[in-house]
C-alpha positions in Angstrom: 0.0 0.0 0.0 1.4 3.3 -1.1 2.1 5.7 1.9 0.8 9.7 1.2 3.5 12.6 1.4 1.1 13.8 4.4 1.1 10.1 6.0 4.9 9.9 5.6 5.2 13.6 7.3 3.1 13.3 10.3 5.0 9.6 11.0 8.3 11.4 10.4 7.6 14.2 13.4 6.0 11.6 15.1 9.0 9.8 15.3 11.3 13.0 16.1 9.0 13.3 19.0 9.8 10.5 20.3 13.5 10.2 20.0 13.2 13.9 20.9 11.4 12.5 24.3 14.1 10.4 25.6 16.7 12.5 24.8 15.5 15.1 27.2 17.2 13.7 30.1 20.4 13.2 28.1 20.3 16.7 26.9 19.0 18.0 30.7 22.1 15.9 32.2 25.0 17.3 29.8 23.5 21.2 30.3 24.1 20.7 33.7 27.0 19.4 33.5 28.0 23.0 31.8 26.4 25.3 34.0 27.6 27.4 37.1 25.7 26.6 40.5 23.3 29.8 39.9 21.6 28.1 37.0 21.3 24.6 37.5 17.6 24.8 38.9 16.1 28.3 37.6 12.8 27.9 36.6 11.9 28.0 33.7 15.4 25.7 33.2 17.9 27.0 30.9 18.4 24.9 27.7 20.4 27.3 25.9 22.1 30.5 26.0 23.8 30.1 30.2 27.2 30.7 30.9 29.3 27.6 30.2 32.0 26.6 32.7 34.4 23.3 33.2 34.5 23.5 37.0 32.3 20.7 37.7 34.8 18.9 35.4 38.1 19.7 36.9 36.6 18.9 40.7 35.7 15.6 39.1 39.0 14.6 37.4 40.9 16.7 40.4 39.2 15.9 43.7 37.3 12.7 42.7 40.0 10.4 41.0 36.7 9.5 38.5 39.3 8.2 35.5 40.4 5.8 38.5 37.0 4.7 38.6 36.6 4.6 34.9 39.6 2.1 34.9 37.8 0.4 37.3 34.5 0.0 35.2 36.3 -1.2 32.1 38.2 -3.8 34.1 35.2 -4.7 35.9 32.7 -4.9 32.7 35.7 -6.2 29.9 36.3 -9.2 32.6 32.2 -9.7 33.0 32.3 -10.0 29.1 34.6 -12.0 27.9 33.8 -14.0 30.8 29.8 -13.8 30.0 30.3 -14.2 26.1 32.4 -17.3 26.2 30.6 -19.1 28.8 27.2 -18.5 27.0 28.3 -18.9 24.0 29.7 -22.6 24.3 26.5 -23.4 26.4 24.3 -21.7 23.8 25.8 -24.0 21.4 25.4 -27.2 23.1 22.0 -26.5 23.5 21.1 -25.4 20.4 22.4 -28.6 18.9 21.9 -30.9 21.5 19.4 -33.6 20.7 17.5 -34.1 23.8 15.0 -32.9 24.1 14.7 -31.8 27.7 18.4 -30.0 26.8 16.8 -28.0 23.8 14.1 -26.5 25.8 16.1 -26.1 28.9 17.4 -22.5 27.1 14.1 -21.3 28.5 15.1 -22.1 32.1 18.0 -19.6 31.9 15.9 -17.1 31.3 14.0 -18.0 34.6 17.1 -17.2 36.4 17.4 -13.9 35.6 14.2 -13.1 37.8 15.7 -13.7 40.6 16.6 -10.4 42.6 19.9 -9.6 42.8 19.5 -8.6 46.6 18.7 -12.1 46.6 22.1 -13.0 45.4 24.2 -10.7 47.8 24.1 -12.0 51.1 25.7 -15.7 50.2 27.8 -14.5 47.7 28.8 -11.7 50.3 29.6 -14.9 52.6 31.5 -17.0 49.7 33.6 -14.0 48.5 35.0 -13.3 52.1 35.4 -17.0 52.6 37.9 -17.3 49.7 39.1 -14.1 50.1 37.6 -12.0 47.2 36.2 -9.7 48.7 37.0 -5.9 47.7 38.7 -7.2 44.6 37.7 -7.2 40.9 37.1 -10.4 40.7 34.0 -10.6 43.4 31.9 -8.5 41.4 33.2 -10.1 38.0 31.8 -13.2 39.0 28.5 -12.1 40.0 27.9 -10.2 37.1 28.8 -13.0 35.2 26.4 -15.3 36.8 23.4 -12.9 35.9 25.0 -12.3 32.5 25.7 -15.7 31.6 22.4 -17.3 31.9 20.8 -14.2 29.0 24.0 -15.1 26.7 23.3 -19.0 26.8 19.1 -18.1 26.1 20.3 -15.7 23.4 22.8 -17.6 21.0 21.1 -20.6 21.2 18.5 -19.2 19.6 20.7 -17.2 17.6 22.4 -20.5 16.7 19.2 -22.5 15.9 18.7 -20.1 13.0 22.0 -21.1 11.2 21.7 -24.1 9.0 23.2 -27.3 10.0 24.4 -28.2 6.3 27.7 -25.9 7.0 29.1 -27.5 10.1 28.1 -31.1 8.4 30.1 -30.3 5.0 32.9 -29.2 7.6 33.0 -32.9 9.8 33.0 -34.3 5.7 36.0 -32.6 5.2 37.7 -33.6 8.0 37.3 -31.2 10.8 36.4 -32.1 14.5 33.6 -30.9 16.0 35.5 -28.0 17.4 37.1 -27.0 14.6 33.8 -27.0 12.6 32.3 -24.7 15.4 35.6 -22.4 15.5 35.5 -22.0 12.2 32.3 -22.4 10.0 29.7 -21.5 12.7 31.4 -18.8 14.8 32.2 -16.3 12.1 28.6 -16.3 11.3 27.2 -15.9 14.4 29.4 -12.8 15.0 26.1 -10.4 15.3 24.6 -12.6 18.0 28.0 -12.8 19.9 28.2 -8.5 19.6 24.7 -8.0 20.8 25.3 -10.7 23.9 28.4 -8.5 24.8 27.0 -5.3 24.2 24.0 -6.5 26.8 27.0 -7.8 29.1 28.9 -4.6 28.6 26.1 -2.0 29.8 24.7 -4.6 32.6 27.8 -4.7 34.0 28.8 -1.2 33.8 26.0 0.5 35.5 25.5 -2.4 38.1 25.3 -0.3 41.2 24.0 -2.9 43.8 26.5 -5.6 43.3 29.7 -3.1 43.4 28.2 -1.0 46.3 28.8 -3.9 48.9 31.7 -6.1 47.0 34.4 -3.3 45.9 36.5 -1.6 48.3 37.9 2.0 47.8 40.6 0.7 45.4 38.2 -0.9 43.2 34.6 1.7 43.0 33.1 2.1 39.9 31.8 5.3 38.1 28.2 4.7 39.3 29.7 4.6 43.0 31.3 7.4 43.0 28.0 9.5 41.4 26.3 8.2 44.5 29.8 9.6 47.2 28.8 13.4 45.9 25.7 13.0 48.1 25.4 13.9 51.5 22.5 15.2 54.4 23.2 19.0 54.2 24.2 19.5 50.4 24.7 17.6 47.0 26.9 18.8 44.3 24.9 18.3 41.6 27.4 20.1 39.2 30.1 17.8 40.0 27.0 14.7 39.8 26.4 15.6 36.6 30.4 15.8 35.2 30.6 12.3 36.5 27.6 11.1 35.0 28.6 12.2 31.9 32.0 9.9 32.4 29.6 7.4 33.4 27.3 7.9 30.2 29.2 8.3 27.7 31.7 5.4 27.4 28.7 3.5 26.9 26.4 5.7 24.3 29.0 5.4 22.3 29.9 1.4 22.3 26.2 1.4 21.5 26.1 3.8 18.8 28.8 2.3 17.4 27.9 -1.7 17.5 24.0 -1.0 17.2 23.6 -2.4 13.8 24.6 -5.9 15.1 23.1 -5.8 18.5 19.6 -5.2 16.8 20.2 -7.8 14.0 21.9 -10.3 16.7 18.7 -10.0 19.2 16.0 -9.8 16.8 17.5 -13.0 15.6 17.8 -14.5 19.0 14.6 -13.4 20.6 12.2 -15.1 17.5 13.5 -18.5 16.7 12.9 -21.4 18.7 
């Protein structure tokens, strides 16, 4: 059916109303980032034409130690990923070409897992990090995040792998190869877009988990979303300086997601409507 100039218009500012709708706090948390004290609640707000400053910037990177904590958060998430994507991805394909039956639909009871509340998860994993000594290092929150990362990645590229025929890992074990080597090298290359949409999910659980890091990290190992939260206090908050870290906290992120968003849509639309 053909679509009317006037149809086509009122969809297209439709759309820009939307994407103009959730970019409002975006846009309201890099202004403030930019403005002196004085304007960051005048009514009605300022969205353009207030004096610009960097101070909230330099108390950040100066008083704060936030590129520390950005360290942190890309050690913390890169270990949850690779550790997330591998795992998931090995037990995504075992399921996804397992012949049991019980094993093929057992996919679904990783998604059941992540409905348990974390809070649920702290208290005994509080106990087994300090047991084996863990505790206040990377790896403690590594680990958890893993185990609620995991379990999405296996759901995912099973799926993601139940859409890719069989016939090319056959021809492969014809040829010669193992089982391994038809998996290294026929079907992974062509599940790459599942594989970048299960790390880009792994990459922006992990680095805004606030929860887990709050009561497993120690002062050497806070993350950016910690550190937001240490600018608050009972007689005064310094919402400048909140909003300069958020931005560091932000922005990593936005742009791994602007950048890999092509696959991450193809890789979970894929995933999330076969089998």
């Amino acid at each position: 059916m053909r679509i009317s100039r006037t149809e086509n218009t009122i969809r297209n500012i439709a759309a820009v109303g939307v994407v103009a709708f959730f970019l409002i706090p975006l846009i309201w948390l890099f202004t403030t980032a930019f403005k002196l004290q004085r304007d960051l609640f005048t009514l009605p707000p300022v969205w353009l034409g207030f004096e610009p400053t960097l101070r909230h910037f330099n108390f950040a990177l100066t008083q704060t130690q936030v590129l520390r904590f950005v360290v942190n958060s890309v050690i913390i998430s890169a270990g949850t990923t690779i550790l997330a994507v591998v795992l998931g991805t090995l037990g995504g394909y075992a399921v996804a070409r397992s012949r049991l039956r019980f094993v093929s639909a057992s996919s679904y009871f990783f998604l059941v897992l992540l409905m348990i509340p974390p809070v649920a998860m702290l208290v005994p994993f509080y106990l087994i990090m300090r047991d084996l000594g863990l505790l206040g290092t990377y790896w403690a929150v590594i680990i958890l995040d893993t185990c609620y990362n995991a379990p999405f990645v296996v759901w995912l590229m099973s799926n993601y792998f139940r859409t890719l025929p069989q016939e090319m890992e056959e021809a492969a074990l014809v040829d010669g190869a193992s089982h391994f080597q038809s998996f290294l090298r026929v079907t992974l290359p062509v599940a790459v877009p599942g594989i970048i949409a299960s790390a880009l999910y792994c990459i922006i659980f992990s680095w805004n988990d606030f929860i887990f890091a709050l009561l497993l990290t120690s002062p050497a190992t806070k993350t950016v979303p910690l550190s937001i939260m240490g600018q608050l206090s009972t007689s005064q908050s310094a919402w400048g300086t909140m909003a300069a870290l958020s931005v560091f906290a932000v922005l990593p992120v936005l742009l791994i997601a602007l950048l890999l968003n092509r696959y991450f849509v193809q890789g979970l639309t894929a995933g999330a409507t076969k089998g």
